[in-house]
Backbone as ProteinMPNN parsed JSONL, in Angstrom:
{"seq_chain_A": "XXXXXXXXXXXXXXXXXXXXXXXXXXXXXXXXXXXXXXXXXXXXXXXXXXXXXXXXXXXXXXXXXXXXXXXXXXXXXXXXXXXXXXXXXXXXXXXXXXXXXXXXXXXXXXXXXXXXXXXXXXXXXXXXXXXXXXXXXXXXXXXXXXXXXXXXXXXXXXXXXXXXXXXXXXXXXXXXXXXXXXXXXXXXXXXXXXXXXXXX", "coords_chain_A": {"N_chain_A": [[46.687, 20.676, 18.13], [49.295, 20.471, 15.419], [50.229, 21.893, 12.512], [50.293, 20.025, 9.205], [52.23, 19.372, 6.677], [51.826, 18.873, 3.233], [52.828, 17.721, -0.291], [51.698, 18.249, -3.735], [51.71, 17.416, -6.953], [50.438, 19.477, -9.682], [48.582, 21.366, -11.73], [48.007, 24.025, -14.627], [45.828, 26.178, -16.491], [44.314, 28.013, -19.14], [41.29, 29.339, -19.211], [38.764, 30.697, -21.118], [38.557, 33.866, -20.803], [40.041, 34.194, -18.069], [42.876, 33.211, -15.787], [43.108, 30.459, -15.341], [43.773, 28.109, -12.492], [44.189, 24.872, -10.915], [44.263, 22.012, -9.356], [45.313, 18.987, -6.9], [44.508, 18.95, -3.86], [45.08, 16.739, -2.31], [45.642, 13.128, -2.983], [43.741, 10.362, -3.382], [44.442, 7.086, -1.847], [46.657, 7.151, -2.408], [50.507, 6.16, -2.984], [52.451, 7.788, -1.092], [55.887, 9.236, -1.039], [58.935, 8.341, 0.64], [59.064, 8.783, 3.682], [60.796, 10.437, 6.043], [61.286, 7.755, 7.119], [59.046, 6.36, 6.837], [55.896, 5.335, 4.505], [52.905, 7.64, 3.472], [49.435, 7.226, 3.127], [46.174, 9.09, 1.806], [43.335, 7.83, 3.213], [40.02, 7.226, 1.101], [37.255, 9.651, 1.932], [38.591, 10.431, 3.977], [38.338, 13.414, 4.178], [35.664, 14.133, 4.84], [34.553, 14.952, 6.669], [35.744, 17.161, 7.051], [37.096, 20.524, 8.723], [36.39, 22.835, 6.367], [35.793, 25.424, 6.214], [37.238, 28.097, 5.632], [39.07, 28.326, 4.018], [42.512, 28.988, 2.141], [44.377, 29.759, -0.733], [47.46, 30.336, -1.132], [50.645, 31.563, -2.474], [53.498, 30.185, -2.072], [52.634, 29.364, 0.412], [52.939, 32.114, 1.525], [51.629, 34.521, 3.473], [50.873, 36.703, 3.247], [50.974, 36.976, 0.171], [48.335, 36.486, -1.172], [46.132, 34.559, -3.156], [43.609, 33.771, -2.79], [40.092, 32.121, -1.625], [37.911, 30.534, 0.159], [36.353, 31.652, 2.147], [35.186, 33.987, 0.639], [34.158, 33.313, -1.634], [36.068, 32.892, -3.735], [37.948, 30.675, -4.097], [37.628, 27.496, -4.801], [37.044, 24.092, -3.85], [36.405, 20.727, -4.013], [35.471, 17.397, -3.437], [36.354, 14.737, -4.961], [36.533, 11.415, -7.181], [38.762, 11.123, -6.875], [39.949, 12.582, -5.263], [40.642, 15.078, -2.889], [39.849, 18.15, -4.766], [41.189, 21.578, -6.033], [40.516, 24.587, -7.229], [41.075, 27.849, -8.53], [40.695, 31.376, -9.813], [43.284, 33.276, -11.33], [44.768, 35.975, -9.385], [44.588, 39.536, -10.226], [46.713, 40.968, -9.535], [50.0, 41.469, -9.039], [51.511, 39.386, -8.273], [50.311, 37.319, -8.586], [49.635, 37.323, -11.612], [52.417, 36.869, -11.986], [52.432, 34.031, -11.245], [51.083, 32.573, -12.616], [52.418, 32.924, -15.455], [54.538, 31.976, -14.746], [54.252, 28.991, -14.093], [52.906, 28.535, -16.914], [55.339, 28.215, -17.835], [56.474, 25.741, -16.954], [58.254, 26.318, -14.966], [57.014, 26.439, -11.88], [55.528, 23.494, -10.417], [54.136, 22.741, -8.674], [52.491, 21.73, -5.724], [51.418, 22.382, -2.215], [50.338, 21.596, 0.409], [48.421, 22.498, 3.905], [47.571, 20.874, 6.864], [45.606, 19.72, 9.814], [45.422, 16.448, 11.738], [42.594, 14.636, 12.785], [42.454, 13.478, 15.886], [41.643, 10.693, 16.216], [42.099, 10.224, 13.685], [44.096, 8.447, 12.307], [45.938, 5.526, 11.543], [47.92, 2.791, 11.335], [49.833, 0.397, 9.462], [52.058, -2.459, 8.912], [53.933, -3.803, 6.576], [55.191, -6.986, 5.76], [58.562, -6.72, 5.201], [58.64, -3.839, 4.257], [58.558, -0.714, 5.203], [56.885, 1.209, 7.756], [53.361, 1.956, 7.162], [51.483, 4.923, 7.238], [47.946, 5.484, 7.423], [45.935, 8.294, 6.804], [42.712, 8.866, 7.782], [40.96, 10.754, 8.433], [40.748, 13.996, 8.457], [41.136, 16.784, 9.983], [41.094, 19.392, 10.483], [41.138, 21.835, 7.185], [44.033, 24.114, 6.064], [44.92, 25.37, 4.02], [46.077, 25.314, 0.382], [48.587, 25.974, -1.768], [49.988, 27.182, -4.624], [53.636, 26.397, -5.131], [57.362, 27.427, -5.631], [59.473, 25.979, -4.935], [59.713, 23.439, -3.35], [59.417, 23.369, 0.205], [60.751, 20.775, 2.167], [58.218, 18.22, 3.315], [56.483, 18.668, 6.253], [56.959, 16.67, 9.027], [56.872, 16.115, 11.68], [54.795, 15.775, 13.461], [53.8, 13.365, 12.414], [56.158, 11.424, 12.483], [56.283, 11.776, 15.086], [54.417, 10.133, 16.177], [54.067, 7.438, 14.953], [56.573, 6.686, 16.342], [55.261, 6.429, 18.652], [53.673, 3.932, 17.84], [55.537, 2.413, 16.823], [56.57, 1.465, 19.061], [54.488, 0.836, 20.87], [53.487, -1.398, 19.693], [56.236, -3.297, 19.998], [55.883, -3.339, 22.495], [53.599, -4.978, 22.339], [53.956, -6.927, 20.928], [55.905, -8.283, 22.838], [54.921, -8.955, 24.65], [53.101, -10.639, 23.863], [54.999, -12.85, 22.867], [55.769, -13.675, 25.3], [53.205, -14.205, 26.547], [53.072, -16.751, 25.044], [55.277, -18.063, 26.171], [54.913, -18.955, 28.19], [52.26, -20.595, 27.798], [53.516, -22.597, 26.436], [55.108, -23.455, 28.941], [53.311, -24.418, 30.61], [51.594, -26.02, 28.994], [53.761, -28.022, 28.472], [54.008, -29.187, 31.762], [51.539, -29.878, 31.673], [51.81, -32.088, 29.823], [53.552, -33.193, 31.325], [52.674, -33.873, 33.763], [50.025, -36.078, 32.933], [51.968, -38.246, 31.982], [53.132, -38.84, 34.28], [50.883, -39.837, 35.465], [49.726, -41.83, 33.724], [51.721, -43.475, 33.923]], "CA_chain_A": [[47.146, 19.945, 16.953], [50.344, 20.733, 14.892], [49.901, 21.744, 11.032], [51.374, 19.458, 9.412], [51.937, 20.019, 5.418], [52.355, 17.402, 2.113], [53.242, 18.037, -1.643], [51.441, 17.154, -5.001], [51.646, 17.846, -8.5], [49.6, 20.525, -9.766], [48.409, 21.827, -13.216], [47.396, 25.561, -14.877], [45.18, 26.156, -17.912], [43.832, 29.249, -19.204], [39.54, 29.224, -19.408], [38.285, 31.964, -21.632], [39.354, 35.277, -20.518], [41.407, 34.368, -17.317], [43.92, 32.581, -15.77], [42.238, 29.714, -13.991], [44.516, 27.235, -11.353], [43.843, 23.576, -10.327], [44.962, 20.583, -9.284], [44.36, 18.257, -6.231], [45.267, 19.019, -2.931], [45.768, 15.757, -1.861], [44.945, 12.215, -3.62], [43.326, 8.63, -2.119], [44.942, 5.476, -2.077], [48.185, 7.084, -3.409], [51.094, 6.027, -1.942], [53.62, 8.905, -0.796], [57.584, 9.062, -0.98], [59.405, 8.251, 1.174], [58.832, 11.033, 4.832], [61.114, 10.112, 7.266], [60.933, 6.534, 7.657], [57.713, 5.58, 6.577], [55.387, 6.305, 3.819], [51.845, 7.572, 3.839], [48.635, 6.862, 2.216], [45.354, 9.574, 2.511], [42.142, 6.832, 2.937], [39.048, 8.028, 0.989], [36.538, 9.468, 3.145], [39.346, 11.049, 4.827], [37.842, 14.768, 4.179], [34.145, 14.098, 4.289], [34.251, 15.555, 7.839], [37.053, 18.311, 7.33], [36.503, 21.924, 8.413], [37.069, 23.835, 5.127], [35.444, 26.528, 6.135], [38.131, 29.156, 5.827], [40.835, 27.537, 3.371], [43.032, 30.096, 1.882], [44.94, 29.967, -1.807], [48.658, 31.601, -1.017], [51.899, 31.579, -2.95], [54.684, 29.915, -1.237], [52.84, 29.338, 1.868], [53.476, 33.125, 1.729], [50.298, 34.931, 3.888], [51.518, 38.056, 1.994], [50.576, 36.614, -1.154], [47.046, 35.66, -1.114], [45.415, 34.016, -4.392], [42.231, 32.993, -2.925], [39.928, 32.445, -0.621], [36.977, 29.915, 0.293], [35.18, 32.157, 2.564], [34.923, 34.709, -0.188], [33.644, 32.789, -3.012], [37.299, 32.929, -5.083], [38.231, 29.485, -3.95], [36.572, 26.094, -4.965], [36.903, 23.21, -3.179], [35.463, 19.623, -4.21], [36.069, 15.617, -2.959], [35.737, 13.493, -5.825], [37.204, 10.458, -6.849], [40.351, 11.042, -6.908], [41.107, 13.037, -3.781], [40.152, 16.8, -2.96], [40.469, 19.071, -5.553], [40.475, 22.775, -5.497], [40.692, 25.966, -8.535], [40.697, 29.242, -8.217], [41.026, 32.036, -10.956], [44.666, 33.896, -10.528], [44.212, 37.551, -9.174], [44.717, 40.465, -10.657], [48.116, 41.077, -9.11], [51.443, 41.034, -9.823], [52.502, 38.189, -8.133], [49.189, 36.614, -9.384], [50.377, 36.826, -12.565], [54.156, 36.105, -12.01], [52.587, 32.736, -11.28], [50.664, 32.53, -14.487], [53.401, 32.941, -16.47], [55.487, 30.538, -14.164], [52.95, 27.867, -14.438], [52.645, 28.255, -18.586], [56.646, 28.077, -18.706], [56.661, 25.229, -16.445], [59.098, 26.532, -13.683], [56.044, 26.259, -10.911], [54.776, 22.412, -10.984], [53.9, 21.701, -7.795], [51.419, 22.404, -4.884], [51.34, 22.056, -1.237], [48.62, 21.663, 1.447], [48.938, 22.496, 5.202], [46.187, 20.358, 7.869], [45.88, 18.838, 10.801], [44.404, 15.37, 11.557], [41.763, 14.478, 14.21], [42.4, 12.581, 17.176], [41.229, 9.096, 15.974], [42.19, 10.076, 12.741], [45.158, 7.485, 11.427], [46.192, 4.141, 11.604], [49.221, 2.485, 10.59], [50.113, -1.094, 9.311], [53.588, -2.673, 8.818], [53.666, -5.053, 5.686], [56.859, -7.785, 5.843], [59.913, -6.532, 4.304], [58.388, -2.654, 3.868], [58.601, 0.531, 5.71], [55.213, 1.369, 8.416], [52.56, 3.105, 6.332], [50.687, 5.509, 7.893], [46.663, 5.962, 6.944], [45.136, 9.37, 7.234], [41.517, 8.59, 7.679], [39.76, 11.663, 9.194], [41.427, 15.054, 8.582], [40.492, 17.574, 11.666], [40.983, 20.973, 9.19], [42.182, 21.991, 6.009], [44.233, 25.587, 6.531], [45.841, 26.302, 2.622], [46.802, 24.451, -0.692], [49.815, 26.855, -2.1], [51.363, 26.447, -5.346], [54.967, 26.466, -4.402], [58.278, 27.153, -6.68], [60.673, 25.22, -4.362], [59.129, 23.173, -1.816], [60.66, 22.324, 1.612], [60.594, 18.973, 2.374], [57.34, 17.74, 3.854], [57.075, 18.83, 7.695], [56.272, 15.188, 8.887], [57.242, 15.57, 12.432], [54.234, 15.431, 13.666], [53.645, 11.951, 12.197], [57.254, 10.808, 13.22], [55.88, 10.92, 16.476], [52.897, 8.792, 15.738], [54.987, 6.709, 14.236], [57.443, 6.04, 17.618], [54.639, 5.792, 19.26], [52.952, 2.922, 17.415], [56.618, 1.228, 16.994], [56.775, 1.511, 20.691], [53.195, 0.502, 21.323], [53.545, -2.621, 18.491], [57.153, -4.086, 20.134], [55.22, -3.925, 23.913], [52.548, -6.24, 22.499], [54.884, -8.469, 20.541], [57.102, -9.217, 24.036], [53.817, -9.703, 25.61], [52.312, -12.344, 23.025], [56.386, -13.96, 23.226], [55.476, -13.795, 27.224], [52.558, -15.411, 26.745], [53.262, -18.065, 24.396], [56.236, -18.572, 26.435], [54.139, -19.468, 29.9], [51.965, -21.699, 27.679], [54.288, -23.806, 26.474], [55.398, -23.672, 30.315], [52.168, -24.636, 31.465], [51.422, -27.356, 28.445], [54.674, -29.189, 28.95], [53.825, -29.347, 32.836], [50.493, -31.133, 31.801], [52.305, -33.383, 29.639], [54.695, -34.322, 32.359], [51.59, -34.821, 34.943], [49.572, -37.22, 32.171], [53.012, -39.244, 31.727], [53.13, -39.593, 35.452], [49.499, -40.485, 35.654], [49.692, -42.84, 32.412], [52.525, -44.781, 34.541]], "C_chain_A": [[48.128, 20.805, 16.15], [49.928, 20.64, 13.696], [51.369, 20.34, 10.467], [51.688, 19.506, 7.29], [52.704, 18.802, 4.092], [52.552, 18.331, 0.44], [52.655, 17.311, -2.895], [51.797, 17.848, -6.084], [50.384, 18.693, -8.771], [49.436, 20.697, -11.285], [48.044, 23.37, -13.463], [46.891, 25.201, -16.121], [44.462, 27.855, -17.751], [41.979, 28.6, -19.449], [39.386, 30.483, -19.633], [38.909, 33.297, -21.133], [39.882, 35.065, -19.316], [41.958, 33.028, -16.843], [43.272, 31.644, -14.502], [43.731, 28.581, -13.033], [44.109, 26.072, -10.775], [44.393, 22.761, -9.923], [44.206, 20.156, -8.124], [44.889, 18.302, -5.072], [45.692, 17.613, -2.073], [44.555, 14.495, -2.462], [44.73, 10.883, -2.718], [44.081, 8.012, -2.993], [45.936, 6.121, -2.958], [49.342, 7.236, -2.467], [52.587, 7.117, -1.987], [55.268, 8.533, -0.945], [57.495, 8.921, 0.319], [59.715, 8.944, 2.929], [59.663, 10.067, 5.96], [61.482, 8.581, 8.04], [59.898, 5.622, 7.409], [57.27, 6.3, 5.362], [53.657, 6.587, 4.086], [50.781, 7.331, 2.576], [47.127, 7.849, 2.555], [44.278, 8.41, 1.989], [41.072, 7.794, 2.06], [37.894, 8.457, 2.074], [37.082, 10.338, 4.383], [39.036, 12.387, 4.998], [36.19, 14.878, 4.305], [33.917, 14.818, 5.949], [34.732, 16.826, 8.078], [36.637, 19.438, 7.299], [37.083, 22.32, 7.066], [35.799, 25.172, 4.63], [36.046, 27.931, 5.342], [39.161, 29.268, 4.97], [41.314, 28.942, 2.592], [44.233, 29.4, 0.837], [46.235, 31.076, -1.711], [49.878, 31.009, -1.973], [53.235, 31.481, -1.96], [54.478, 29.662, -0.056], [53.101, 30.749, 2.183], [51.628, 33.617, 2.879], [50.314, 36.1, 3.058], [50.66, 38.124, 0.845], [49.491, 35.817, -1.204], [46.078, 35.511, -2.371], [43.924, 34.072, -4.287], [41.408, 32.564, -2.099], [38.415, 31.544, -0.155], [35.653, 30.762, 0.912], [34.648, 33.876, 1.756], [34.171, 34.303, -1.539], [35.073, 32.454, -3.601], [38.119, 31.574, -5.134], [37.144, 28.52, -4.005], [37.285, 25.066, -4.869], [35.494, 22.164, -3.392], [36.048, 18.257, -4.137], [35.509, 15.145, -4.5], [36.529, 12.04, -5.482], [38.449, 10.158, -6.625], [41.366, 12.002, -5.457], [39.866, 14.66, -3.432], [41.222, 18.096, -3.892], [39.859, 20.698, -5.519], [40.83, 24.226, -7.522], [40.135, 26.814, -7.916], [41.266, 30.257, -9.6], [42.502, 32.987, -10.309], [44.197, 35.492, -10.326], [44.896, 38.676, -9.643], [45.956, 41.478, -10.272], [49.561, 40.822, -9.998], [51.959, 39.581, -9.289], [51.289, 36.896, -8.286], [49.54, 36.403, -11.27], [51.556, 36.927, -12.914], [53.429, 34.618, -11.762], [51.607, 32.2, -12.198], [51.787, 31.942, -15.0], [54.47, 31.876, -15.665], [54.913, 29.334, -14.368], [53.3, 27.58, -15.624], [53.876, 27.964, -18.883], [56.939, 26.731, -17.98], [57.452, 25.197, -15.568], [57.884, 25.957, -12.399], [54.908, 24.288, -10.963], [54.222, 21.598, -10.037], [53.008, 22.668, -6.573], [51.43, 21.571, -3.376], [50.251, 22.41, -0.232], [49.043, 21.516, 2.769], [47.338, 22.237, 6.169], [46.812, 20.037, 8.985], [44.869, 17.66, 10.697], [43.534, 14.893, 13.032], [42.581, 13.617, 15.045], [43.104, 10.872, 16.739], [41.772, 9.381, 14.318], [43.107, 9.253, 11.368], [45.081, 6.321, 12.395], [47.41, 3.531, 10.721], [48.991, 0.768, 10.427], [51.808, -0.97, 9.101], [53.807, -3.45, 7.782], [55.469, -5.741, 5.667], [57.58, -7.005, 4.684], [59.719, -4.803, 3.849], [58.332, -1.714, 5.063], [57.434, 0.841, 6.294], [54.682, 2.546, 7.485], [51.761, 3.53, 7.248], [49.18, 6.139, 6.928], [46.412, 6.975, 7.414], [43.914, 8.83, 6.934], [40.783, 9.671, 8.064], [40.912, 13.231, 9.658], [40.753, 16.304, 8.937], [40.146, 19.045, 10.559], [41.947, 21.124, 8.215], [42.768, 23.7, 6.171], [44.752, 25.955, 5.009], [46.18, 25.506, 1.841], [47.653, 26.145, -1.147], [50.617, 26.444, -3.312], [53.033, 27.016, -4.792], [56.278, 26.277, -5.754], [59.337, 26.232, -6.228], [60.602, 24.929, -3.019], [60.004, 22.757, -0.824], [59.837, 21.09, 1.788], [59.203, 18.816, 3.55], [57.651, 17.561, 5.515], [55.964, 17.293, 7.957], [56.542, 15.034, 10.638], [56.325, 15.206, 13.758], [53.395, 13.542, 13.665], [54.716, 10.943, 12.734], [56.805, 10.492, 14.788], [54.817, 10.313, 17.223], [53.449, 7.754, 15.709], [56.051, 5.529, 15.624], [56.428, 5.729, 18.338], [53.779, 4.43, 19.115], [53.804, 1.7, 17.313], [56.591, 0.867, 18.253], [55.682, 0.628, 20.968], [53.447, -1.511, 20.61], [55.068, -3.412, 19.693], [56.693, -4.193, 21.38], [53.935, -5.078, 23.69], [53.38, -7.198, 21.764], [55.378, -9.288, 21.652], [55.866, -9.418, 24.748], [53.206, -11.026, 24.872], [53.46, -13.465, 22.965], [56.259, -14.473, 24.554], [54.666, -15.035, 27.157], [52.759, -16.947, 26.143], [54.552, -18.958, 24.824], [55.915, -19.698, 27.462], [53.032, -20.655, 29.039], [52.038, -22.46, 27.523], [54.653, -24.245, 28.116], [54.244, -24.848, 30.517], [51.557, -26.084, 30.142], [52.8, -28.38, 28.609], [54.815, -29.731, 30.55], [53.057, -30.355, 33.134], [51.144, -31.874, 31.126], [52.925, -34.231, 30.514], [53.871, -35.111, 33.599], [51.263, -36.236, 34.234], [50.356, -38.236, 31.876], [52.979, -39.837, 32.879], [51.863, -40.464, 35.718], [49.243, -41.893, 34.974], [50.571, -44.394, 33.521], [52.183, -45.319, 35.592]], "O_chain_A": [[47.825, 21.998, 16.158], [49.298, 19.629, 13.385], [52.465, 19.955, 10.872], [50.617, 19.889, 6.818], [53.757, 18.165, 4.127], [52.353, 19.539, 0.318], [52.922, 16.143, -3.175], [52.22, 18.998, -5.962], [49.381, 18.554, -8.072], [50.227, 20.113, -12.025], [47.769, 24.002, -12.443], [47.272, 24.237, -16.785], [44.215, 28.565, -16.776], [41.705, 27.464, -19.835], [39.674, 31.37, -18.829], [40.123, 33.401, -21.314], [40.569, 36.073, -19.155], [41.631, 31.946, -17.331], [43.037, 31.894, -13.32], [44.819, 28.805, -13.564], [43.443, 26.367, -9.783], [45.551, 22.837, -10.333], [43.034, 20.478, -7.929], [45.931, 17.649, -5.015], [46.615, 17.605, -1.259], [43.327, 14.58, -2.493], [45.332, 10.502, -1.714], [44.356, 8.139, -4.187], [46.091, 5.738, -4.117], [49.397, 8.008, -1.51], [53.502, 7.096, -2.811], [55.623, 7.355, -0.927], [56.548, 9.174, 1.063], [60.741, 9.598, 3.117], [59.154, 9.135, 6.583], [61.842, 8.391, 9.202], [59.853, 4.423, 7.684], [57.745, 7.372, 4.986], [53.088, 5.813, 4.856], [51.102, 7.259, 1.389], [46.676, 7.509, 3.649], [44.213, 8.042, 0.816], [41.16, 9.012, 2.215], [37.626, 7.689, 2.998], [36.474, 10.788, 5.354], [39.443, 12.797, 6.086], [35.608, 15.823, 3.773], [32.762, 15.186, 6.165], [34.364, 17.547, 9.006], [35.943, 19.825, 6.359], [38.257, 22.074, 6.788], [35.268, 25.604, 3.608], [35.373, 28.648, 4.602], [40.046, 30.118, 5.065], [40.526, 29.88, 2.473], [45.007, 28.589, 1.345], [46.177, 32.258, -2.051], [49.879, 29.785, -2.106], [53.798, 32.369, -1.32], [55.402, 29.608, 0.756], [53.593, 30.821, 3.309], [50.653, 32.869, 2.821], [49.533, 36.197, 2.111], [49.851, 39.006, 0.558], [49.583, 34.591, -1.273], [45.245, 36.4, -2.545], [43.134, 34.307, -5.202], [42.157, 32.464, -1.127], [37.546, 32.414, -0.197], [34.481, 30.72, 0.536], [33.901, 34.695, 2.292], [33.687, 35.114, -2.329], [35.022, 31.311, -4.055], [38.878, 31.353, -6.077], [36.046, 28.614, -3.455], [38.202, 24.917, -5.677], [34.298, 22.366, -3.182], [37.079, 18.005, -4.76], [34.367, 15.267, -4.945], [36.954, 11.579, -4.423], [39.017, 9.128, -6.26], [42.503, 12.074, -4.991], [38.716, 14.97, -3.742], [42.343, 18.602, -3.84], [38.734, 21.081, -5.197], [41.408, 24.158, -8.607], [39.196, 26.83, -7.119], [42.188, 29.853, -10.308], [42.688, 33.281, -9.129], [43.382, 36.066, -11.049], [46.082, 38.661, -9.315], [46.053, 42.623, -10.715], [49.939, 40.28, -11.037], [52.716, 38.836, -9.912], [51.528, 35.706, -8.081], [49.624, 35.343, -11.89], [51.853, 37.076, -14.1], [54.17, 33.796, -12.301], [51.641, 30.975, -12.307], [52.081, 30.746, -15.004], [55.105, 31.03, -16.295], [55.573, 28.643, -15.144], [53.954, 26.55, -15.793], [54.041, 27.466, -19.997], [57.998, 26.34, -18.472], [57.627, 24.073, -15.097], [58.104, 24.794, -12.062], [53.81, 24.126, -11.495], [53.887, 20.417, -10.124], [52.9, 23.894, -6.531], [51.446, 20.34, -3.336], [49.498, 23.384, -0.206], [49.873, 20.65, 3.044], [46.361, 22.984, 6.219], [48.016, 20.012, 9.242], [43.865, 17.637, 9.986], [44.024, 14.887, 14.162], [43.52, 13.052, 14.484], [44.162, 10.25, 16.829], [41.78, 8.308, 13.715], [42.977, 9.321, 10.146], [44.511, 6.144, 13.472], [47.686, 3.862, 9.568], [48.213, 0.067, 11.074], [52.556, 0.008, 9.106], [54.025, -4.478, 8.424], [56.544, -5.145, 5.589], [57.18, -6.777, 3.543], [60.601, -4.377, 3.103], [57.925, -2.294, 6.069], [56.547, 0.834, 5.441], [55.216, 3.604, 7.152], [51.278, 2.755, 8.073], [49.244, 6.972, 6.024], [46.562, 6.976, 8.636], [43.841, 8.265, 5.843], [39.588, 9.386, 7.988], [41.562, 13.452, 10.68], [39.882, 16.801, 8.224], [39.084, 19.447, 10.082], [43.126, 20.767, 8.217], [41.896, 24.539, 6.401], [45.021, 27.154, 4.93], [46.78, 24.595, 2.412], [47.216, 27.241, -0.796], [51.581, 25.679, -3.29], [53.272, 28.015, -4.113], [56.27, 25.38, -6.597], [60.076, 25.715, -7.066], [61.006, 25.497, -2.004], [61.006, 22.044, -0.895], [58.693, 20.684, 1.585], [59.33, 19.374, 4.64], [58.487, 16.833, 6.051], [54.889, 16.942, 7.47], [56.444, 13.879, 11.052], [56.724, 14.621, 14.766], [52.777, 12.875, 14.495], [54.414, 9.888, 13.291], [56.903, 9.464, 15.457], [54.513, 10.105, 18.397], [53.255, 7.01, 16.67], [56.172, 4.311, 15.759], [56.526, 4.605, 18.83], [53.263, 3.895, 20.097], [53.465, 0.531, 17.501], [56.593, -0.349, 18.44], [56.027, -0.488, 21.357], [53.518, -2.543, 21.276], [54.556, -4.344, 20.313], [56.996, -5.312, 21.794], [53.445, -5.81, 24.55], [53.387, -8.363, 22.163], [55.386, -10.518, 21.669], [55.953, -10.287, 25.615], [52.947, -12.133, 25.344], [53.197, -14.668, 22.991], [56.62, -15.607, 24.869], [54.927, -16.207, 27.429], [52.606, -18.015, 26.737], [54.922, -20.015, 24.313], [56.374, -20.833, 27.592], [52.938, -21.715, 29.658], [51.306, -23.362, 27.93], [54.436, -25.411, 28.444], [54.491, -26.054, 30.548], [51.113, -27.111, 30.655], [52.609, -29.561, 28.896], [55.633, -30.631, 30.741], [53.174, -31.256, 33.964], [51.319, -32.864, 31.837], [52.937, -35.461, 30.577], [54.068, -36.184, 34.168], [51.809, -37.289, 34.562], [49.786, -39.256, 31.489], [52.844, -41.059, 32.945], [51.898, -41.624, 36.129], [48.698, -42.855, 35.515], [50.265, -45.565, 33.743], [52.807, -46.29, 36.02]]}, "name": "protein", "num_of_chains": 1, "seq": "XXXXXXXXXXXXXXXXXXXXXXXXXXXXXXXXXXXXXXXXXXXXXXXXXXXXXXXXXXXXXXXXXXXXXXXXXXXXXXXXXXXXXXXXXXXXXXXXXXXXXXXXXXXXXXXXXXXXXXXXXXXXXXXXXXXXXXXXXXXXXXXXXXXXXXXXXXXXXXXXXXXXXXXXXXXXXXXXXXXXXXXXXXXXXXXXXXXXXXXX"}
């Protein structure tokens, strides 16, 4: 499986003596920009299986720069209603607090999360006149939420080729249900033409 990595909005607040960090690494039933062609939607439910054993709090996606850390205690990780959300206190670093102080001035406003998704884990629809949405329902592992000062564009190309494959899959059963409904008209205007002969 291919990581594959999305973008949300993020928040900072200070709590008593340090510099705490939150937001939500990814929200339900909210519907995404624009990725490529399609947009996506994560289902709830979608993490209730997810390893997050191991998850890891970095700066920039940097490994370098490590905030935080699940299998240490310094990361917290929790599903509610609104999605999976995570905090961690900032560390005692310099580039722990360069992103403090980026945060409080509002340069830093955003946060990214890098997974993969199971198997069985999506489903797409097509609604008339709109762009195919793709459901995440069942996300395989979570590897890092990251606040980020200047995100790259959402690696999606993993889903793109979900995506061809489901267009692909979807226009071979359309020309088959045109097939069929072609042969039954065949095959009902055949009996009409017997029952006319018969009638006469």
């Amino acid at each position: 499986m291919t990581k594959e990595v999305r973008i949300y909005e993020m928040k900072a607040t200070e709590v008593k003596d340090g510099n705490y960090i939150y937001g939500y690494a990814a929200l339900f039933n909210s519907m995404s920009e624009e990725l490529y062609g399609f947009r996506e939607i994560i289902d709830p439910g979608a993490f209730d299986q997810t390893d997050i054993s191991d998850v890891r709090a970095l700066f920039n996606h940097d490994n370098n720069l490590l905030l935080a850390r699940t299998k240490s205690g310094t990361l917290d990780l929790e599903i509610d209603g609104n999605g999976l959300r995570y905090e961690f206190e900032a560390p005692n670093t310099s580039y722990g607090k360069d992103l403090v102080e980026l945060m409080k001035r509002g340069d830093v406003t955003q946060s990214s999360f890098g997974f993969t998704i199971a198997s069985d884990g999506e489903y797409w629809e097509v609604r008339d006149g709109e762009m195919p949405i793709r459901h995440i329902t069942k996300v395989q592992k979570l590897y890092d939420v990251s606040p980020v000062t200047y995100p790259a564009y959402p690696d999606t190309s993993v889903a793109v080729r979900s995506l061809e494959a489901f267009m692909s899959q979807k226009a071979h059963v359309e020309k088959e249900e045109e097939f069929d409904a072609e042969k039954h008209y065949e095959l009902y205007s055949k009996e009409l033409n017997l029952k006319g002969k018969l009638i006469k």
